[in-house]
N, CA and C atoms as a LAMMPS dump frame, in Angstrom:
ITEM: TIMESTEP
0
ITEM: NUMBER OF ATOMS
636
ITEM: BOX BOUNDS ff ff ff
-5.0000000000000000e+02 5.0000000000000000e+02
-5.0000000000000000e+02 5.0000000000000000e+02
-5.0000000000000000e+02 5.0000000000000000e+02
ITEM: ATOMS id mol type element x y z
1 1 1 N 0.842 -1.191 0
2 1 2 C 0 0 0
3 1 3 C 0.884 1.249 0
4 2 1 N 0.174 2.021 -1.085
5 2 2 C 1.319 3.397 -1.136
6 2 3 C 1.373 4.337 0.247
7 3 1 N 2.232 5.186 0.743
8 3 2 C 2.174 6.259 1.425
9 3 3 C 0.507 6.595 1.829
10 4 1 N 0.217 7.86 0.694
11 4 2 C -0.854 8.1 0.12
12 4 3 C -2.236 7.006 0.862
13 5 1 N -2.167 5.961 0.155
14 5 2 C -3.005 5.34 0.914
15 5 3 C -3.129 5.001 2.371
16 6 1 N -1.806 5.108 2.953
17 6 2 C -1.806 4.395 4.279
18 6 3 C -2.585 5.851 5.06
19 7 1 N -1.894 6.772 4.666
20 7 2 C -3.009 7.763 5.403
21 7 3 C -4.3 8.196 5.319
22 8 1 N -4.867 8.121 3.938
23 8 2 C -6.01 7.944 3.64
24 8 3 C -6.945 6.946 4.516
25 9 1 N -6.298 6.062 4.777
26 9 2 C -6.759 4.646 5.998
27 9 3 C -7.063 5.586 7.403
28 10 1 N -5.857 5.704 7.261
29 10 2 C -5.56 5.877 8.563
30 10 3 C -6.673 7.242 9.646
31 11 1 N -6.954 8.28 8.408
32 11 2 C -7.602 9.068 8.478
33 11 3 C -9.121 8.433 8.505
34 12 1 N -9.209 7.77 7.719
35 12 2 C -10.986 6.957 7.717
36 12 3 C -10.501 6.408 9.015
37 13 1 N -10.093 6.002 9.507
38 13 2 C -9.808 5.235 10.65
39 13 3 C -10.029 5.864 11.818
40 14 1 N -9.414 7.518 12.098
41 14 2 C -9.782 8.339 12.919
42 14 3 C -10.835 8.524 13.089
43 15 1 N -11.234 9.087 12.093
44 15 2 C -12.776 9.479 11.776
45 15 3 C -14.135 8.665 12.514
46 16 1 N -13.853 7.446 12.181
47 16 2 C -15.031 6.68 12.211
48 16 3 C -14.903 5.977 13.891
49 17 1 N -13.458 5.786 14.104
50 17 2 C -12.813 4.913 15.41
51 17 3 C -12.675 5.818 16.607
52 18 1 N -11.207 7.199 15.999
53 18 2 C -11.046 8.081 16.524
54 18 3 C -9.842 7.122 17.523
55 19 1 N -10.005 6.032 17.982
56 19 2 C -8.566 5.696 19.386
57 19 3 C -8.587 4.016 18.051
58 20 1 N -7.917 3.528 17.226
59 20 2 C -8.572 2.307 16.814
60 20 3 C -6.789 1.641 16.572
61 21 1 N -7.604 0.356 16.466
62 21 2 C -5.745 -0.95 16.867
63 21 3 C -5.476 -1.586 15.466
64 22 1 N -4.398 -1.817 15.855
65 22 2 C -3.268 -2.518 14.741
66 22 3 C -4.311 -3.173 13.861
67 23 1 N -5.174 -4.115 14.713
68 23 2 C -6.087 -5.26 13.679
69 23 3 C -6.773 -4.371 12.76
70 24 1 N -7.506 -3.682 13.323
71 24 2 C -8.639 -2.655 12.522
72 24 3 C -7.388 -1.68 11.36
73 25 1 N -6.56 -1.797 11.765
74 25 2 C -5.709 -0.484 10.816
75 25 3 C -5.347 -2.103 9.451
76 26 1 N -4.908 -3.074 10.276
77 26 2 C -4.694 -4.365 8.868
78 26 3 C -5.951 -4.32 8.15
79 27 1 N -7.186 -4.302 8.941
80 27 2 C -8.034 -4.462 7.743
81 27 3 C -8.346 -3.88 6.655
82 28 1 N -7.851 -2.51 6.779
83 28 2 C -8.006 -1.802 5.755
84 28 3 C -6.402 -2.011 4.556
85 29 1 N -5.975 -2.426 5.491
86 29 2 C -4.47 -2.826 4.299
87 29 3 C -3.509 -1.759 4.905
88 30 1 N -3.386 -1.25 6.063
89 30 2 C -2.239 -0.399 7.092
90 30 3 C -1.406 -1.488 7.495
91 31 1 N -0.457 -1.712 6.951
92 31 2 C 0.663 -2.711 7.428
93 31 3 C 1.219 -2.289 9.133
94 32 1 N 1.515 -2.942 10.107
95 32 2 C 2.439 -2.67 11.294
96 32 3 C 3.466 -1.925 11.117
97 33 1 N 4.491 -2.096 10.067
98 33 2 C 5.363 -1.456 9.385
99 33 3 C 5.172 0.205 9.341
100 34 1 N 4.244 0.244 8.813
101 34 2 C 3.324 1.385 8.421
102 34 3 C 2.955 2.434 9.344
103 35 1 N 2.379 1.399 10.569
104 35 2 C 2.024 2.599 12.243
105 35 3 C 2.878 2.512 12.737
106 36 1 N 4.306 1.592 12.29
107 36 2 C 5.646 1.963 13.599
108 36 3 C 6.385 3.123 12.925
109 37 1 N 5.845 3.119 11.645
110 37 2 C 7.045 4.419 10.862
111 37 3 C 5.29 6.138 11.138
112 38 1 N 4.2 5.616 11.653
113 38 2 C 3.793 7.016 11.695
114 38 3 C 4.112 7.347 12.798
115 39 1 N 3.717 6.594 14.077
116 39 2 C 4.452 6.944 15.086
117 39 3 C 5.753 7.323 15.433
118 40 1 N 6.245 7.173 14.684
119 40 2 C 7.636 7.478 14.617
120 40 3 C 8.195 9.096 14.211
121 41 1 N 7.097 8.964 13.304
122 41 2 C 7.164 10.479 12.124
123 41 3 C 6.617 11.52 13.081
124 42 1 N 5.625 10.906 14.468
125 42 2 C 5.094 11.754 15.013
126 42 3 C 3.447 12.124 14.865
127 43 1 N 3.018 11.356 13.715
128 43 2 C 1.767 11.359 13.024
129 43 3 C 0.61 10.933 13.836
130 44 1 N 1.263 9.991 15.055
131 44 2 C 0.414 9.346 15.34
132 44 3 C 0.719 8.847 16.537
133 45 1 N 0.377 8.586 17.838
134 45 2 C 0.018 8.524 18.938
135 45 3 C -0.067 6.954 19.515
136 46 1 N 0.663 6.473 20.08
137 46 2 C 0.39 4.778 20.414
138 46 3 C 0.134 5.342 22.118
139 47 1 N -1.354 4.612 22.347
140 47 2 C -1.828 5.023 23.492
141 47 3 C -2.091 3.359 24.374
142 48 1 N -1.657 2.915 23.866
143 48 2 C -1.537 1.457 24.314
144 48 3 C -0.562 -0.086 22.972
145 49 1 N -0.265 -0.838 23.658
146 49 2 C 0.219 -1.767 22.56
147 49 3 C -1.015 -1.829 21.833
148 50 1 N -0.61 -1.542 20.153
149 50 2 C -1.636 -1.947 19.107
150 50 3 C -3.085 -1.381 19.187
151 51 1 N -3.008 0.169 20.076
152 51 2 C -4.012 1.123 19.598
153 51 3 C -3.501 2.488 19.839
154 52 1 N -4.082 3.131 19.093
155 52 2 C -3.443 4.226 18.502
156 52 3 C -4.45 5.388 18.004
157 53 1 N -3.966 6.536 17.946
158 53 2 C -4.944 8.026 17.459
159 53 3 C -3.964 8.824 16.757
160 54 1 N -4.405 9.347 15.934
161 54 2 C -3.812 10.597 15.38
162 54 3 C -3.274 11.972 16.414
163 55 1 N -2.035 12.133 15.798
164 55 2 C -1.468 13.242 17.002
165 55 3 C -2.466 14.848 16.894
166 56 1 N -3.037 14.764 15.56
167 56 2 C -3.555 16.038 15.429
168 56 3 C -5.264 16.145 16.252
169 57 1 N -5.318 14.611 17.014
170 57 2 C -6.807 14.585 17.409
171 57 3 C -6.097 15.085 18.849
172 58 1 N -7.006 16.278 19.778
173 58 2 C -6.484 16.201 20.958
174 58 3 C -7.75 15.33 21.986
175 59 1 N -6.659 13.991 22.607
176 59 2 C -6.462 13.475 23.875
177 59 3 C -7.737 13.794 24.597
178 60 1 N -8.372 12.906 25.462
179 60 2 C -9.741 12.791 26.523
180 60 3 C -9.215 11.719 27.493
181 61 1 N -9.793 12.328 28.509
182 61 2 C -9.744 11.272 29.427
183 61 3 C -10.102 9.559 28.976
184 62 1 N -10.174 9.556 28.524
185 62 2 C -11.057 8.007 28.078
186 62 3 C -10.532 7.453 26.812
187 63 1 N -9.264 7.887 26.338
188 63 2 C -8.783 7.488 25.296
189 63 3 C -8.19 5.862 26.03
190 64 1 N -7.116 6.201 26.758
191 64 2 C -6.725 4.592 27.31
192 64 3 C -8.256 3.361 27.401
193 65 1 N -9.132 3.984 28.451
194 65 2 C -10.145 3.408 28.686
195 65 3 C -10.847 2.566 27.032
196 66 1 N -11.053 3.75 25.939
197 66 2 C -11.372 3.037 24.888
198 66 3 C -10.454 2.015 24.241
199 67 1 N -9.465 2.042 24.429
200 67 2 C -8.211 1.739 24.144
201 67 3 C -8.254 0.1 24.982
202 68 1 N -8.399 -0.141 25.994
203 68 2 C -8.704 -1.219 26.841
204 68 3 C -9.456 -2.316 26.082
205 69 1 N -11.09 -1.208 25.874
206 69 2 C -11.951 -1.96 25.332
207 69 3 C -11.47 -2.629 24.147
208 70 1 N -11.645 -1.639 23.281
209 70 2 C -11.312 -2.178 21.977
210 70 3 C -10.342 -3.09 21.964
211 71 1 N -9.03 -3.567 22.493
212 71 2 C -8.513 -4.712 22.419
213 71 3 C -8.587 -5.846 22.781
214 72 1 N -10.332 -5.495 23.454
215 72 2 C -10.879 -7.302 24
216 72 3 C -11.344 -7.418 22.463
217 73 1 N -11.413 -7.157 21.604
218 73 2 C -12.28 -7.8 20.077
219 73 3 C -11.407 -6.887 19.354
220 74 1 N -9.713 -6.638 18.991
221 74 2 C -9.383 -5.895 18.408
222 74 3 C -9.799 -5.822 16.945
223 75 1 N -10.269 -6.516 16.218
224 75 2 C -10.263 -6.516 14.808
225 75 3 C -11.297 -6.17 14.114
226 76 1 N -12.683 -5.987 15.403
227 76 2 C -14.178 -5.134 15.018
228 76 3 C -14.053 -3.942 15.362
229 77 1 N -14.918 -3.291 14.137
230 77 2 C -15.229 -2.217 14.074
231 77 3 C -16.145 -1.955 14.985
232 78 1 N -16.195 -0.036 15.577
233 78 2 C -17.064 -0.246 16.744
234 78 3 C -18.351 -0.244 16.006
235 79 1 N -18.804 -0.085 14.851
236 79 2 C -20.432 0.083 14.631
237 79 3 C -20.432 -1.438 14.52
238 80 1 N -19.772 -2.946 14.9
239 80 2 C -19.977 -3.828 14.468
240 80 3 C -20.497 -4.575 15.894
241 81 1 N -19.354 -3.869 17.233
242 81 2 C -19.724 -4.421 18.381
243 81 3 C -21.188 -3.269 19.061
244 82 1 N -21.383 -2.532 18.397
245 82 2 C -22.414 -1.862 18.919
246 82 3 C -23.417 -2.459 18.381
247 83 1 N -23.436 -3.594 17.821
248 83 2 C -25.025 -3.689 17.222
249 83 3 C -25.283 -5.116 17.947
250 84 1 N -26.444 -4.874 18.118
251 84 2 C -27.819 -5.918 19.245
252 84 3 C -27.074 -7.29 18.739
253 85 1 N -26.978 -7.808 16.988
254 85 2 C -26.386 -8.927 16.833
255 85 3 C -25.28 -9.872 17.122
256 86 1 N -24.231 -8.491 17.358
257 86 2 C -22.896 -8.733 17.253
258 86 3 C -22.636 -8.927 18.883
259 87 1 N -23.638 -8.093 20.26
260 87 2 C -23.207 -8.045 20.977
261 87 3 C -22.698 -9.006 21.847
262 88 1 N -20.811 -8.907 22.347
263 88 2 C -20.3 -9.525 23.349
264 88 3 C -20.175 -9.54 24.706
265 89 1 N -20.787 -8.661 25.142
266 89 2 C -21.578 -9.179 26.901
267 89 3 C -20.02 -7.841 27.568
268 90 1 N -19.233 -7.219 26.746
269 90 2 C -18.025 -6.534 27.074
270 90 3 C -18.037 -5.283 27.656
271 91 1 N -18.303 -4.856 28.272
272 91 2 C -18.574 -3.308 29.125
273 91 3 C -18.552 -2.75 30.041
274 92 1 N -18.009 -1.292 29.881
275 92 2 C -17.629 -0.589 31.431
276 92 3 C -18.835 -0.884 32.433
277 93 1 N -18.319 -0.64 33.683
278 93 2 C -19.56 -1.25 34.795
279 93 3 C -18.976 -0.286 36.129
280 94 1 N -19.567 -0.534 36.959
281 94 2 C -19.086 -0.376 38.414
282 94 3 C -18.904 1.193 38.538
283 95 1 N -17.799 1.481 38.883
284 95 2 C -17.624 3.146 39.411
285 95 3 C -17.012 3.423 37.858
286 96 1 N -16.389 2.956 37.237
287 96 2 C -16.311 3.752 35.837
288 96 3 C -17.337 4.129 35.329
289 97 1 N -18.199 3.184 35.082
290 97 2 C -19.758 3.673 34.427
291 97 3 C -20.149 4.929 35.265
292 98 1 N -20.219 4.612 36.725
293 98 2 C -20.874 5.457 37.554
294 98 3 C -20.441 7.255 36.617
295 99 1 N -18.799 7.077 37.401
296 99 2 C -18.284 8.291 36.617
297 99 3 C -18.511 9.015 35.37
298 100 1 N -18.537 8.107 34.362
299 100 2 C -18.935 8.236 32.654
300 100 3 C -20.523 8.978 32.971
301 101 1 N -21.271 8.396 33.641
302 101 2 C -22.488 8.435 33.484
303 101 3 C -23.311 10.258 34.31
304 102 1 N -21.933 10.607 35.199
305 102 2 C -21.769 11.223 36.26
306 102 3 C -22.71 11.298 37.195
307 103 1 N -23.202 10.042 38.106
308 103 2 C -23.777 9.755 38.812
309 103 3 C -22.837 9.353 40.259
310 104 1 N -23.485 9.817 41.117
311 104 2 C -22.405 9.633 42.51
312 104 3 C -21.216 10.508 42.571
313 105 1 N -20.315 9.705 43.087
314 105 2 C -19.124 10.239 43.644
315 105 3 C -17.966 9.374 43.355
316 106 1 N -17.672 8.628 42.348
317 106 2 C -16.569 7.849 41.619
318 106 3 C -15.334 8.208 40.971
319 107 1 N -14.747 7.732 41.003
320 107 2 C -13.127 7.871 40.149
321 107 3 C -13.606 7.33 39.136
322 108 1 N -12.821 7.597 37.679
323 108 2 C -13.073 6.815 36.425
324 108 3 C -11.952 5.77 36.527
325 109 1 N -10.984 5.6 36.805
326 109 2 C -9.553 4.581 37.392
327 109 3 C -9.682 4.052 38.557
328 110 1 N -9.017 3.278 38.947
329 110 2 C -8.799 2.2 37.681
330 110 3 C -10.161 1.661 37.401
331 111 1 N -10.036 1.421 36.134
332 111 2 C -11.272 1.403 34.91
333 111 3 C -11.84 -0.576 35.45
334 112 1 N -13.17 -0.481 35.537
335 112 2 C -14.031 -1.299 35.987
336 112 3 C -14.759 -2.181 34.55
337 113 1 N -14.139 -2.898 34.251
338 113 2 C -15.557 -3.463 33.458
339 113 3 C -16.115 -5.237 33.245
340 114 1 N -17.137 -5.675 32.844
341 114 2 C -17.158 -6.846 32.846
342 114 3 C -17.379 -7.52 31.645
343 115 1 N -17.229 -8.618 31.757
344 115 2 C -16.845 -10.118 30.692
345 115 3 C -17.899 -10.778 31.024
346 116 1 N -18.22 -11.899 29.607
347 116 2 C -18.921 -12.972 29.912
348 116 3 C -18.255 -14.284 30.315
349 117 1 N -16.922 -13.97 30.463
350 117 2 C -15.659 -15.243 30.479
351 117 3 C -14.885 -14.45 31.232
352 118 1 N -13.56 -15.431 31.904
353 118 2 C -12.784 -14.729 32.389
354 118 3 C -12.185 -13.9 31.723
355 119 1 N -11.291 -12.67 31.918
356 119 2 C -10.296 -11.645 30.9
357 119 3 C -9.718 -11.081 31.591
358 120 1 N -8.916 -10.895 30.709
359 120 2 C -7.523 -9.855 31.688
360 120 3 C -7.06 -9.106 30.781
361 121 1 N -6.485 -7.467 31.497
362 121 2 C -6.208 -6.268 30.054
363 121 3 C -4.464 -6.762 30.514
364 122 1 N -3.994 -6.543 29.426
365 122 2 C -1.935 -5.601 29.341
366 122 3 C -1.871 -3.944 30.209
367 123 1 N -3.417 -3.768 30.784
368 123 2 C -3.201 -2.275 30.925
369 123 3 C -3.611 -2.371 32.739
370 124 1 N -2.387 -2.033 33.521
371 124 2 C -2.508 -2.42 34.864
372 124 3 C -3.683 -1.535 35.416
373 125 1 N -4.204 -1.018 35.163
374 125 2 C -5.262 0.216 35.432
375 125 3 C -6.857 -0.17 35.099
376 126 1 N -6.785 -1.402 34.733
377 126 2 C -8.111 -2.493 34.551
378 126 3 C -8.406 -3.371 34.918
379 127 1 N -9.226 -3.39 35.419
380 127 2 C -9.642 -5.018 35.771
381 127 3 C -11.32 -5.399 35.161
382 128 1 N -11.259 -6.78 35.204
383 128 2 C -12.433 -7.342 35.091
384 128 3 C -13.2 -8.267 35.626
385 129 1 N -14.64 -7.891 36.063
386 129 2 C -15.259 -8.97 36.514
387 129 3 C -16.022 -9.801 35.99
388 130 1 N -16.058 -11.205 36.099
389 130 2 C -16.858 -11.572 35.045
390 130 3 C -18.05 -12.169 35.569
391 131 1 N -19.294 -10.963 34.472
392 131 2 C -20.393 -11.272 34.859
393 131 3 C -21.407 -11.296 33.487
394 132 1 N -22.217 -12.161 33.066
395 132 2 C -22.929 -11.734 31.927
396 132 3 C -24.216 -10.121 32.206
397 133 1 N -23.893 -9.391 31.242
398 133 2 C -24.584 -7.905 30.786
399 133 3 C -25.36 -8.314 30
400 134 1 N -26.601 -8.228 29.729
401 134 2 C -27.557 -7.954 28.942
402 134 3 C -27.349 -6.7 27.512
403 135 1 N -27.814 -6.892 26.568
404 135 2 C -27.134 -6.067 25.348
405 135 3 C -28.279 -4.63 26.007
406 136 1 N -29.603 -4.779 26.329
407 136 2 C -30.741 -3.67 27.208
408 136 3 C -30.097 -3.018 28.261
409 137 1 N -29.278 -3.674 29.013
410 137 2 C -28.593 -2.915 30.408
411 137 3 C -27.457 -2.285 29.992
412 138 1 N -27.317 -1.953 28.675
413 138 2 C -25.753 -1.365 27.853
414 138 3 C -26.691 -0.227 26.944
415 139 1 N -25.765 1.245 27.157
416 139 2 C -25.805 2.274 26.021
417 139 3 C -24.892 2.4 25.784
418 140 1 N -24.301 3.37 24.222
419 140 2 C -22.787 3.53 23.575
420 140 3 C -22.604 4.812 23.703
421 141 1 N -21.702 5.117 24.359
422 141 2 C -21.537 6.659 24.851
423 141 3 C -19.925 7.045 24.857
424 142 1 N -19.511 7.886 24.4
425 142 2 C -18.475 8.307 24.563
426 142 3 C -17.165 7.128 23.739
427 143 1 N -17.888 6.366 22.636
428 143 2 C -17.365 5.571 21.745
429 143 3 C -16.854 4.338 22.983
430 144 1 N -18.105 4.044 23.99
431 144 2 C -17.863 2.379 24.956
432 144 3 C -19.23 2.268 24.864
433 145 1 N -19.148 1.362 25.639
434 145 2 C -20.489 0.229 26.322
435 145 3 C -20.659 0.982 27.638
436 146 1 N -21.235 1.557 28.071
437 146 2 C -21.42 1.67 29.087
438 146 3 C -22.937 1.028 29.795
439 147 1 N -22.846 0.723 31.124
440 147 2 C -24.182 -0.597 31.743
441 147 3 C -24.533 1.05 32.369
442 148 1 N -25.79 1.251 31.905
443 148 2 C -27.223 2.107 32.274
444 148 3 C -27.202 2.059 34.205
445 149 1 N -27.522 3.15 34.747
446 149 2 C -28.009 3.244 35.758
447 149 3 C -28.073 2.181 36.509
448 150 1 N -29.193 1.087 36.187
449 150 2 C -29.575 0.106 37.111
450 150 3 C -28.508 -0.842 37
451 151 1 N -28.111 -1.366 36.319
452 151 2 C -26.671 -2.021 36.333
453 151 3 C -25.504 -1.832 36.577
454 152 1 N -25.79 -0.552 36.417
455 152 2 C -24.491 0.206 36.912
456 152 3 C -24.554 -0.073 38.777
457 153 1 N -26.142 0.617 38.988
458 153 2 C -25.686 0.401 40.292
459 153 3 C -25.915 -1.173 41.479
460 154 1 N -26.011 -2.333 40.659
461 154 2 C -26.523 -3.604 41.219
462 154 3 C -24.507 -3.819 40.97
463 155 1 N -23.888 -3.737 40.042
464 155 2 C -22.389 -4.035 40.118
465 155 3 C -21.608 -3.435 40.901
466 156 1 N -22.282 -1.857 41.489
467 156 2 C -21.432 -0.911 42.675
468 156 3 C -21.484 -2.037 43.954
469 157 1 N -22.859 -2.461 44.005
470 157 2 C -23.12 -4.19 45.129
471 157 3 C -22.144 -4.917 45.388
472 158 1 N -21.925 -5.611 43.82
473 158 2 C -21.728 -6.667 43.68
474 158 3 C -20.02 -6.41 43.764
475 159 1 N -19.249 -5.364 43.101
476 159 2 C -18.002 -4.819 43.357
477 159 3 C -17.954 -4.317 44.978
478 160 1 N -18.79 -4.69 46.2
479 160 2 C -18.734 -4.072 47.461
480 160 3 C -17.829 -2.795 47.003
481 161 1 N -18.441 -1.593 46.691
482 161 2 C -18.296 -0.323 47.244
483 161 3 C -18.752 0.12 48.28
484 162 1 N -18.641 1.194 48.919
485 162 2 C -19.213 1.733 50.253
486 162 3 C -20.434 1.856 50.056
487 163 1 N -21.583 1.523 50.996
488 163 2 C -22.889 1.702 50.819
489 163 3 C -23.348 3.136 50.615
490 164 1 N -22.701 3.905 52.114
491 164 2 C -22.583 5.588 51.625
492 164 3 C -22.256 6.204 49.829
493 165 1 N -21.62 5.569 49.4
494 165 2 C -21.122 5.792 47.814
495 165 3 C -22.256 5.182 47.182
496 166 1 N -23.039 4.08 47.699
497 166 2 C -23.723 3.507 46.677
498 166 3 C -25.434 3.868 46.828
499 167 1 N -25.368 4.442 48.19
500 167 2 C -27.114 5.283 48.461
501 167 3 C -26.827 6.401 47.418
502 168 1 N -25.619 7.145 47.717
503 168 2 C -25.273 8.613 46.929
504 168 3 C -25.816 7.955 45.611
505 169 1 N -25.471 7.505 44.905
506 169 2 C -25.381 6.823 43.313
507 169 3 C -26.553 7.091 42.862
508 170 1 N -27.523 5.922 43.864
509 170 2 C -29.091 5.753 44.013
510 170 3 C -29.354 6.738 43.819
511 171 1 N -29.278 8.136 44.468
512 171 2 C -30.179 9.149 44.452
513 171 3 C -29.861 9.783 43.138
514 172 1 N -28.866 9.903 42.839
515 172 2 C -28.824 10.983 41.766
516 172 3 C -28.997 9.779 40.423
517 173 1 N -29.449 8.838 39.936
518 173 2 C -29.317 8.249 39.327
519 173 3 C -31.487 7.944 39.508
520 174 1 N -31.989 8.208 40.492
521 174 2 C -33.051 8.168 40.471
522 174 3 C -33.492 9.892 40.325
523 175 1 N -32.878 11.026 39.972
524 175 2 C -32.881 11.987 39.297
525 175 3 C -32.98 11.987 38.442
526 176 1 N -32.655 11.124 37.598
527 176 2 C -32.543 11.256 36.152
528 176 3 C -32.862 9.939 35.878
529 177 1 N -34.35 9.687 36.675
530 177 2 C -35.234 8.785 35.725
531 177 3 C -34.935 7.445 35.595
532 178 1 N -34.563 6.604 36.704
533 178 2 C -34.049 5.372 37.441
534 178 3 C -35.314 4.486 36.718
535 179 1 N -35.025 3.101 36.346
536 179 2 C -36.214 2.749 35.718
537 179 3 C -36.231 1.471 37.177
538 180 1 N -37.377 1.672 38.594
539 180 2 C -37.319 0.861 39.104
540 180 3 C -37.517 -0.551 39.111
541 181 1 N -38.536 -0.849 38.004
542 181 2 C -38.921 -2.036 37.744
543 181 3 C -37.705 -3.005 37.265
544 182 1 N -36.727 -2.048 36.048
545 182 2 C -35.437 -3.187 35.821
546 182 3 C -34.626 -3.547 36.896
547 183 1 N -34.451 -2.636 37.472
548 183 2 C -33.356 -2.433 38.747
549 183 3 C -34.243 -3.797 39.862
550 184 1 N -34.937 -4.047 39.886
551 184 2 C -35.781 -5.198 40.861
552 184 3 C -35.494 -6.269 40.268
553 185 1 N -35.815 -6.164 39.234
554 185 2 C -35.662 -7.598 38.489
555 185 3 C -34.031 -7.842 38.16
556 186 1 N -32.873 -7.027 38.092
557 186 2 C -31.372 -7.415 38.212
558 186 3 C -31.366 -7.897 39.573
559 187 1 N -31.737 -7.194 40.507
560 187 2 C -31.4 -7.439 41.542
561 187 3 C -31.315 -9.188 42.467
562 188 1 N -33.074 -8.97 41.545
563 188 2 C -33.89 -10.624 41.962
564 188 3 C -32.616 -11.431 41.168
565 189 1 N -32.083 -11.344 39.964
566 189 2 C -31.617 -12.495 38.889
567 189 3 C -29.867 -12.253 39.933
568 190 1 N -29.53 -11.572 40.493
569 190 2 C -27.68 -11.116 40.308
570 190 3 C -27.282 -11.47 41.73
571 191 1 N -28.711 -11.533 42.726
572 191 2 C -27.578 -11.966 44.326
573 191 3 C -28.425 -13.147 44.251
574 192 1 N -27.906 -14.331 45.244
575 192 2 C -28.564 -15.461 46.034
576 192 3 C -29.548 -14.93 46.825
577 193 1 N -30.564 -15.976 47.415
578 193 2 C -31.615 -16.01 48.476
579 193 3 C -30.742 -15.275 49.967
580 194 1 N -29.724 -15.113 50.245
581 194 2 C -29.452 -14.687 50.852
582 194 3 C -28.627 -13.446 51.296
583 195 1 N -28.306 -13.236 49.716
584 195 2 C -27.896 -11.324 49.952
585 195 3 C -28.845 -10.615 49.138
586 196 1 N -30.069 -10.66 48.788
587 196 2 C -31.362 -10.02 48.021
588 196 3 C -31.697 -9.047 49.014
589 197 1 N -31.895 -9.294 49.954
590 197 2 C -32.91 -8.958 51.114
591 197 3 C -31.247 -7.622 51.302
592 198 1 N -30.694 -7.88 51.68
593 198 2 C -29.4 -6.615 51.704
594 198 3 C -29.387 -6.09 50.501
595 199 1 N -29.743 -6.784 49.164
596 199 2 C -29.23 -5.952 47.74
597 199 3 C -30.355 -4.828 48.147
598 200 1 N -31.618 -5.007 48.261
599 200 2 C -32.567 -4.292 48.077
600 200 3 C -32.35 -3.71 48.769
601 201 1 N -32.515 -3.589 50.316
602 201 2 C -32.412 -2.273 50.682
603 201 3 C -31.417 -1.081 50.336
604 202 1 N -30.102 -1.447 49.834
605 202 2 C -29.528 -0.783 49.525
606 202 3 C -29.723 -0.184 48.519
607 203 1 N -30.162 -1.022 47.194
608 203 2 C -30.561 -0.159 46.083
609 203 3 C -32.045 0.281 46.214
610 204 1 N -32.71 -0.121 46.457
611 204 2 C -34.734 0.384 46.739
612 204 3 C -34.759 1.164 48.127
613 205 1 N -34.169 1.154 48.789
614 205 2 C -34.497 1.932 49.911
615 205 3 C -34.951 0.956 51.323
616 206 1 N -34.946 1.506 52.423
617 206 2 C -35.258 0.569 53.412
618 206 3 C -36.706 -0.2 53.167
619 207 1 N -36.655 -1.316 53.65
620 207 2 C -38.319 -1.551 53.442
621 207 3 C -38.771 -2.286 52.715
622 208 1 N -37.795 -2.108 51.175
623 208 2 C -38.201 -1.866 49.792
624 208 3 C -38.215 -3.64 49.278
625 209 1 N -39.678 -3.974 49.069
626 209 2 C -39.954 -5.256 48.349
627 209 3 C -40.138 -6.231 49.543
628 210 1 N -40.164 -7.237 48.945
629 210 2 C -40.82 -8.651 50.131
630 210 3 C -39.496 -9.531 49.937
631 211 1 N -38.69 -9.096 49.105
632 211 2 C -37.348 -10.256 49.681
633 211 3 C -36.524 -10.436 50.724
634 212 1 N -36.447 -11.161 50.625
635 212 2 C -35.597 -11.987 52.308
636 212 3 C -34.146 -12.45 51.89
């Protein structure tokens, strides 16, 4: 592939990706060769092994974070893992979401997200828990997966955060239109017969429901 073309790629690549990896740059015919000599030239930005941005795009907090993601499925495109068919169960959760979502009182680091299998990132600033997500308990925001409110806050639970951190969550997350009925029914499906009766009060409020 000529010069010429490799940036032409590389530029559709920004565009559409904006943070996107080695695999996704091969598919278009961007040789390795190719992003070790732009990076090199300065063109281009390696923000993790085998993902990468253009130097002329400026930097967000959440570039690493996308950067994470995208190398659990490096070789899809994101309009490919964003769609209902394609979806792999892969997404921010816990106090990252919280943060993204700006609900509560969370750090976005180290970056929280979960698997339908075990996984592990190259990027010490991640971890994962593995839990199956529903493709409904996921919106695409800020070019991730992020798990919606009620999932967001049944994994603040299930990640034992501080309850104080996780009433805070509740409230401002039932500001902006908390859908209680899903949030009952994660709750019922995500603890045993014997931490329900604690999930709930913490997320529903004292009182809240007939579980034990």
């Amino acid at each position: 592939m000529s010069r010429r073309s490799n940036i032409a790629a590389i530029n559709e690549l920004s565009a559409s990706e904006r943070v996107f990896t080695t695999a996704q740059a091969e598919r278009l015919g961007v040789s390795r060769d190719a992003l070790a000599k732009a990076c090199a030239s300065g063109s281009l930005v390696r923000i993790a092994h085998g993902a990468y941005r253009i130097a002329g795009v400026p930097p967000t907090e959440l570039d690493e974070l996308i950067a994470v993601w995208k190398l659990t499925k490096p070789a899809l495109f994101f309009h490919e893992r964003a769609s209902r068919e394609l979806w792999d169960g892969i997404a921010v959760a816990g106090h990252t979401a919280a943060s993204i979502l700006g609900i509560g009182d969370f750090y976005l680091s180290p970056y929280r997200l979960v698997a339908p299998r075990r996984m592990r990132s190259n990027a010490l600033s991640a971890t994962f828990a593995t839990r199956c997500v529903e493709r409904e308990d996921v919106s695409f925001s800020e070019g991730l997966p992020v798990t919606r409110p009620e999932r967001m806050l049944v994994d603040l639970v299930l990640d034992d955060e501080d309850p104080s951190l996780v009433a805070d969550a509740l409230e401002g997350a039932r500001e902006g239109g908390l859908d209680v009925a899903r949030l009952e029914w994660l709750v019922g499906s995500e603890f045993g017969r014997k931490k329900v009766g604690v999930a709930t009060r913490l997320l529903l409020g004292e009182g809240a429901g007939d579980a034990v």
